[in-house]
N, C-alpha and C positions, 0 to 999 in steps of 0.2 A: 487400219482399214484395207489397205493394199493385198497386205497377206489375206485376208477372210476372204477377196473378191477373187485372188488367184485361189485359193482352196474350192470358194465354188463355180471356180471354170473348170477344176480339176472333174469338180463332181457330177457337174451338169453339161459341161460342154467340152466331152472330148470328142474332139472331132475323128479322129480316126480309126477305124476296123480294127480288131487284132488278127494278125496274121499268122497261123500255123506252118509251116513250111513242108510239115512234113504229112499236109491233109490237100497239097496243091499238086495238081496234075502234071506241074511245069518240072516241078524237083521232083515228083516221082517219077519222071520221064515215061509219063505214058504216050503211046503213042497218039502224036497231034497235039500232042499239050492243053492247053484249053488260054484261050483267051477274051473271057466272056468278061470278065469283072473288068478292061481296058476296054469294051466297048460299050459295057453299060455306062461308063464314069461321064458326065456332061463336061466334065472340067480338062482331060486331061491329066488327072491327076495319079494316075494308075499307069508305072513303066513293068514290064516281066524284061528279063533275061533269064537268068537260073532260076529265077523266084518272083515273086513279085514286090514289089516295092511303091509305096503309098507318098504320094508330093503333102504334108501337112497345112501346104501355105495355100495349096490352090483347092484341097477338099473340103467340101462344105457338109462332110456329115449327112448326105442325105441318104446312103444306104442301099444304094442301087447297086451296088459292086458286089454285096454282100446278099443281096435278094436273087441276084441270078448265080450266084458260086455254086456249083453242086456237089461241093464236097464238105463246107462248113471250113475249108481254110483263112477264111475272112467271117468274122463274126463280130455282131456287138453281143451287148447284153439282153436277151431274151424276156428274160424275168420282170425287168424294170414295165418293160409294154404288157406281161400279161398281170403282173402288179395290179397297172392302171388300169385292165377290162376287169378282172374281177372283184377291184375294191368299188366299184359302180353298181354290184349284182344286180337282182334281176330286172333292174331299170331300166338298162340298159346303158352301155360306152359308148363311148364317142370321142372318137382320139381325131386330132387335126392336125394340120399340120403349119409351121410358124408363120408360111405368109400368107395364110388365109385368113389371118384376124379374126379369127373366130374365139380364142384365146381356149381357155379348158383344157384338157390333159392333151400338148403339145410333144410333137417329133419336130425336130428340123426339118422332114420330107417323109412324106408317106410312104417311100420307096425303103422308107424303117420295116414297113410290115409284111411278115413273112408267111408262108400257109400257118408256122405254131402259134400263131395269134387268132388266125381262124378257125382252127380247129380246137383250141381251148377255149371261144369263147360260145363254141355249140354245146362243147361237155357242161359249162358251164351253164348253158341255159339264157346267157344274156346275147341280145342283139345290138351287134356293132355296129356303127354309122362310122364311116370315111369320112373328112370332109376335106378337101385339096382349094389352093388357089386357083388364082391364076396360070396352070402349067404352061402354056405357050411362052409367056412372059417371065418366066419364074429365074433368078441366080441362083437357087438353092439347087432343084431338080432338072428336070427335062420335060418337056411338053406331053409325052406319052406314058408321065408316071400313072394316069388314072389307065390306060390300056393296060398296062405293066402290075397294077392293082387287081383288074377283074382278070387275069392269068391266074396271080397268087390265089386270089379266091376261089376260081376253077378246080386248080390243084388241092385246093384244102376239101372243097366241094366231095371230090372224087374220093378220097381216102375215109369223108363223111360217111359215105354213102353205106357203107358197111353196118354201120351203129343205124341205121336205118333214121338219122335223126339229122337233116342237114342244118348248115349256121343259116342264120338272120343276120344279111350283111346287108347296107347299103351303103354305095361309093357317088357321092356328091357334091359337087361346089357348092363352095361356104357362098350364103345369100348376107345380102347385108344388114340385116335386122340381127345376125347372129354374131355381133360385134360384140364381144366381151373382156377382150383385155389385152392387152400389148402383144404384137408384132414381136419374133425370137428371135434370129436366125445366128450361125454359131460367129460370122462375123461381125455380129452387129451384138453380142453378147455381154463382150467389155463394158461397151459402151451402155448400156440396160443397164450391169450390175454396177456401176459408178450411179446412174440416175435415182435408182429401185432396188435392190436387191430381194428386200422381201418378197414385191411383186412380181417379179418376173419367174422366181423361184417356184411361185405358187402354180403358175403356165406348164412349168417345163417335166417332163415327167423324168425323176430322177436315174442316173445312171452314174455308174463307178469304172473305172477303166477294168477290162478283165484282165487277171493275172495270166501269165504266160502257164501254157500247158505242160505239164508232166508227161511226158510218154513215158518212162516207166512205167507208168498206172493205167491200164489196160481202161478201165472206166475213160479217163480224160483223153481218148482217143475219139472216144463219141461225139460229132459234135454237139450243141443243146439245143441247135433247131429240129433234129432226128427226134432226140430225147424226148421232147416234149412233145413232137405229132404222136409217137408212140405212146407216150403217157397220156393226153390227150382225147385215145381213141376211145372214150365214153359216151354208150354204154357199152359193155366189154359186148362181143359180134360174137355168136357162137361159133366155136371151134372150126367147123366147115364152114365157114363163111370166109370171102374171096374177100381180103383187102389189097388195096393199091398200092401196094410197095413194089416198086421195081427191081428187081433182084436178079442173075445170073443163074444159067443151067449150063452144063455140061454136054454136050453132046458126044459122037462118036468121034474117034482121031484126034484125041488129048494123047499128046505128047510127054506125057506127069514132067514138062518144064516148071520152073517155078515164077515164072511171070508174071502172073496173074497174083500171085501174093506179094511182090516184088512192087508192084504198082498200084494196089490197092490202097487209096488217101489213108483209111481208117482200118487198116489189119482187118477187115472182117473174113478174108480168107485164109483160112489156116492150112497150111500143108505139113502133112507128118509123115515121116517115113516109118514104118514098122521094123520090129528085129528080123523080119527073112525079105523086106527090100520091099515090101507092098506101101505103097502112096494112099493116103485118103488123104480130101477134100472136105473142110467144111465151111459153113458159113453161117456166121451171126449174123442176123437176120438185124438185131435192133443198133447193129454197126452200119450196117450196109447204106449208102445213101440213093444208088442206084446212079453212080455215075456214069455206068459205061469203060472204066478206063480196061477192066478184066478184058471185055469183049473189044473193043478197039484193038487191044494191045496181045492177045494169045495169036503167037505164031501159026498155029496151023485154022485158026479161022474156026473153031467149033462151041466158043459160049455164045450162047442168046440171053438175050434180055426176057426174064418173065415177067407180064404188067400186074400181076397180083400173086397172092399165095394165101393160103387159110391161115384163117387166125388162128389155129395152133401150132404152127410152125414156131411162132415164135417162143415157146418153152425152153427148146434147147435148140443147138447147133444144130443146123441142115447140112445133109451129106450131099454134097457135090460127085465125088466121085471114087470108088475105091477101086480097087485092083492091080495099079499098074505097078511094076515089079521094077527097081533099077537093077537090079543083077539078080 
């Protein structure tokens, strides 16, 4: 019995993010680091030094650390949340979260859901319903997860806005008529699959720890929240048409240093030298998360951030910058 109930904590209740090291600001040593996912955490549970590092005793799985990263170097699994909007079709989902007692396709904290949950579930055509507890009161989250909610939505909102097809979202505390089945949360989870197993099983919406990342493999440098706002972006926007991806230019007084490829989370910039010393610049657009580290961190001060780019860009590699000669 013991074993079956550690397998499905294994399955259902991992508490913790997986961490990339080499998609965080801190160990790319870009400039100013970033220290968002240690101020999103309500718990404390989130130390950086060279990298970041995760307290398993004091995290409660709700996802906030992972909802503000801007580079996908903390991620959960993706899939499993949009699993659960799209096996709903066009009824519409309604994902909650565990201590709103509302029961039905359960997160430990709404602070699970990310824009690629809203923007697959516009492609998709179904309308999602939020529903959160108590936040003021909450061990699991923070009291401002429902503000921290309608941001995510905004931002999915915007990258919407392209497909000329916005989501049908609405973000609401669970009422009490919409009492349906046990109470989650990841510390109180032992304790549930000792009581119930099957039932609490049926609450949770299923998740597997994610394997560690390959970087050899140019693909698993992406992370799968990028991957999926890009896939997501249905109905395809014609080609001139301005999506919201934040991305890097170039300006005048590039230095061809290599920094900006040096400190980039996800390799999206590529620096090549040619056989007579000429530098180009490109950039994968469906890598690119629009962090900012390029332009924080280029020595002489000349990338800017662009708030969108046409939807043809994303075919091939965008040329950042060619010409400059090392000898």
């Amino acid at each position: 019995m013991l074993e079956g109930m550690f397998k499905l904590l294994g399955e259902y209740g991992n508490p913790v993010p997986r961490y990339t090291g080499q998609r965080c600001l801190v160990e790319r040593m870009a400039v100013g680091g970033c220290d968002l996912c240690q101020q999103a955490c309500p718990h404390e549970a989130v130390s950086i030094e060279r990298g970041v590092s995760i307290d398993p005793v004091k995290c409660t799985s709700c996802g906030l650390c992972v909802q503000v990263c801007p580079t996908g170097a903390l991620e959960y699994d993706v899939t499993a949340t949009l699993g659960a909007i799209k096996a709903h079709g066009e009824s519409g989902a309604t994902l909650t979260c565990s201590q709103s007692g509302a029961g039905g396709q359960s997160l430990p904290c709404l602070g699970r859901v990310t824009p690629s949950a809203v923007v697959a579930s516009a492609a998709w055509g179904i309308e999602l319903t939020l529903l959160h507890g108590d936040c003021p009161t909450c061990v699991v989250g923070r009291p401002d997860v429902p503000e921290r909610l309608s941001a995510v939505v905004a931002e999915a909102q915007q990258l919407r806005a392209a497909t000329g097809r916005l989501a049908r979202v609405t973000i609401r505390k669970a009422s009490g008529e919409q009492l349906k089945g046990p109470q989650v949360s990841r510390r109180g989870m032992f304790g549930a699959l000792a009581r119930g197993a099957g039932r609490v099983v049926a609450q949770v919406i299923p998740e597997s720890p994610l394997p560690f990342v390959d970087w050899s493999v140019p693909e698993e440098r992406r992370p799968a929240e990028w991957l999926w706002r890009r896939r997501a972006l249905k109905p395809t926007p014609a080609p001139d048409t301005l999506v919201a991806w934040a991305s890097p230019r170039i300006g005048e007084g590039c230095i061809d240093c290599p920094v900006c490829t040096n400190v980039c989370p996800t390799e999206a910039i590529e620096r090549e030298v040619e056989p007579d010393g000429r530098i180009t610049l490109h950039l994968d657009l469906t890598s690119c998360t629009g962090c900012r580290a390029c332009a924080a961190s280029c020595p002489p001060q000349v990338i800017v951030m662009s708030p969108d780019v046409p939807e043809g860009s994303f075919g091939a590699p965008m040329l950042l910058r060619e010409g400059g000669q090392l000898f």
